[in-house]
Every structure is written in C-alpha cells, then in structure tokens.
C-alpha positions as CSV (number, residue, x, y, z in Angstrom):
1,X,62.4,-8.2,-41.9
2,X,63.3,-4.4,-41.5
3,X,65.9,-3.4,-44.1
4,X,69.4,-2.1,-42.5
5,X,70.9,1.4,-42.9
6,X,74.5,2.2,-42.2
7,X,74.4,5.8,-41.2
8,X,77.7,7.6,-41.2
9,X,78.4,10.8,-39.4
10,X,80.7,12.6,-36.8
11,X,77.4,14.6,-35.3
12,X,76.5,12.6,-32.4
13,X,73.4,14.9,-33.1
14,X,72.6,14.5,-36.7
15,X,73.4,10.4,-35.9
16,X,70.4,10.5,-32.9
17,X,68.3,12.4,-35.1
18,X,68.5,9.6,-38.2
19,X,68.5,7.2,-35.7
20,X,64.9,8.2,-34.4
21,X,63.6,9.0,-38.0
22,X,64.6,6.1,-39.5
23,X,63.8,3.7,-37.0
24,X,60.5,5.1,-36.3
25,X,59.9,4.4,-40.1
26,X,60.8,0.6,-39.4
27,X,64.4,0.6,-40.6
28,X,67.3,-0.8,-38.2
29,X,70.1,1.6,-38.0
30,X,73.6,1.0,-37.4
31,X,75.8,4.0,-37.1
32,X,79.7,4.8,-37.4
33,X,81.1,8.3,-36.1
34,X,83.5,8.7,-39.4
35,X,84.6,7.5,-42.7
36,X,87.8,4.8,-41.1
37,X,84.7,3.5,-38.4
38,X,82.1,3.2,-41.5
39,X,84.5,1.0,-43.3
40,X,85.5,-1.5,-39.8
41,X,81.9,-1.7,-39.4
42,X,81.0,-2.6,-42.9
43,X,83.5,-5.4,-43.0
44,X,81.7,-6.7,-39.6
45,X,77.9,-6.7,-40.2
46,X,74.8,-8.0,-42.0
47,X,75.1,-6.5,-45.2
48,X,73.0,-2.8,-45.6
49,X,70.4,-2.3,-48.1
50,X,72.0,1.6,-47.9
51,X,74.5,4.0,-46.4
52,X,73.8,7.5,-45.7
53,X,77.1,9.5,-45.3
54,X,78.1,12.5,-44.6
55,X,80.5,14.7,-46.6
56,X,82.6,16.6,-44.0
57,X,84.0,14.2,-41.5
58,X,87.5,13.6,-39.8
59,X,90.0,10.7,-40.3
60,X,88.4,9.9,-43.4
61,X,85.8,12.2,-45.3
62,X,82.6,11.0,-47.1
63,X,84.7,10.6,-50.6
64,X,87.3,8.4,-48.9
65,X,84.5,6.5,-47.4
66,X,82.3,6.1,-50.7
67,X,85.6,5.0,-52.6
68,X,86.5,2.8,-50.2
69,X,83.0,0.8,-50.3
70,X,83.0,0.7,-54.0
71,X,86.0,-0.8,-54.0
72,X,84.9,-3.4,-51.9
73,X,83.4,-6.6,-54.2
74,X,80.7,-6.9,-51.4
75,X,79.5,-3.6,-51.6
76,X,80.0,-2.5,-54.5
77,X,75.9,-2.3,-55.5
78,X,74.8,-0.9,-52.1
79,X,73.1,2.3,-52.7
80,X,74.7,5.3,-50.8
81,X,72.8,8.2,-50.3
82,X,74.8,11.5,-49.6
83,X,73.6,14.0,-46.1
84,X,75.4,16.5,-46.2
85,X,75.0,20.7,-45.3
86,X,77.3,20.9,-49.0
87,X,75.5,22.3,-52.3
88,X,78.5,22.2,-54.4
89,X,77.7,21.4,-58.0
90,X,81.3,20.1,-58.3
91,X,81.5,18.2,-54.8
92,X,78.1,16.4,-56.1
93,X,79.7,15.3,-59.2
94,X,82.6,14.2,-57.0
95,X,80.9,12.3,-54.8
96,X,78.8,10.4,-58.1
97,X,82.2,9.7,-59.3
98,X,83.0,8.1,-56.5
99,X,79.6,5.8,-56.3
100,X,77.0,7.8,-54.8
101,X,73.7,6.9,-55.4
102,X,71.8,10.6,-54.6
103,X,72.4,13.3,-52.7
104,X,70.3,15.1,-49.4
105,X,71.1,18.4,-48.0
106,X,70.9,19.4,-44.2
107,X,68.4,20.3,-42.8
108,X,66.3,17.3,-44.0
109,X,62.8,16.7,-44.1
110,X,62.3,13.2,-43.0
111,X,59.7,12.1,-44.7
112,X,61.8,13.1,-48.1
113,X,64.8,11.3,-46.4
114,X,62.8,8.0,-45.7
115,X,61.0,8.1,-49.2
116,X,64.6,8.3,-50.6
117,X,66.0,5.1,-48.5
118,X,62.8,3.1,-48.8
119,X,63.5,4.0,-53.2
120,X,67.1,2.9,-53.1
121,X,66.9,-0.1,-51.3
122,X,63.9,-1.5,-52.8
C-alpha cells in the first residue's frame, strides 16, 4: 500500500511538479491550493503519512496551516515537511514552533525531496 502525501500549495505549478515526483516515486498525492483547503481536506481523507506545505500562501499561510493540524488530536503526529523559496533563520524556527517536522527550500532536488518523505513517514 503506497503511503499518502497531502501536498499544500497555491502554485498550480509547484503542485504538478510534486504531483509527478512523488507519484512517480510510488507515493499517492493529494493536493490542496492553500492553507483553509489543506485543513477541509484533512478533516475528509485517509489519514497522510506527511504534509508538505508551503510557507507563502493566501487565505491561510503555511503557519496558520501547520497550527491548525497540530491542533487537531488526529494529526497531531503527522510529520509536516516545509517547501518553501524562504531561508529565514527566524521563519524556520517559527514554523518548528508551530510543528514542523523539516524544512526544503525551492528549487528542490527530487530525489532529496523523496528521501526526506520516505524518512518522515517511515
């Protein structure tokens, strides 16, 4: 059974392209376009064995989204990974406060991006 990743970005680009690398690696990939969506969709699947989110989003940004998961019983292990184009020393340490597992920057290298899903959920 392929393990499930929530994906959570407003680039209908940077969605496709995690989309292909991820599910050419064997994972199923469910996506939201922002950090309200991430949260509807989260209450109505199969649980994830991660999130990936981005940072910089509208309606609800990546902080809003990763607090609002933790404070959800249910979710409250799943790992979250961070994908973001941010390098901020401070807005990492923001985003651990707020339950982030790690943290990727854009561009990434696929390969490094599936080696760090296939760590956190295993």
């Amino acid at each position: 059974m392929s393990k499930i990743v929530l994906t959570v970005d407003d680039s209908r680009t940077m969605r496709d392209m995690l989309m292909l690398a991820l599910g050419d690696a064997g994972f199923t990939v469910v996506q939201a376009v922002d950090g309200v969506h991430g949260l509807e969709v989260l209450e109505s699947m199969a649980m994830p064995d991660v999130i990936i989110t981005d940072i910089n989003m509208p309606r609800m940004d990546g902080f809003g989204f990763i607090e609002g998961v933790r404070k959800s019983e249910r979710h409250r292990a799943t790992p979250i990974l961070v994908l973001t184009t941010e390098s901020d020393s401070v807005k990492k340490e923001r985003a651990r406060s707020a339950g982030a597992t790690g943290w990727i920057v854009k561009p990434f290298n696929p390969d490094k991006l599936i080696d760090a899903v296939r760590r956190v959920a295993a």
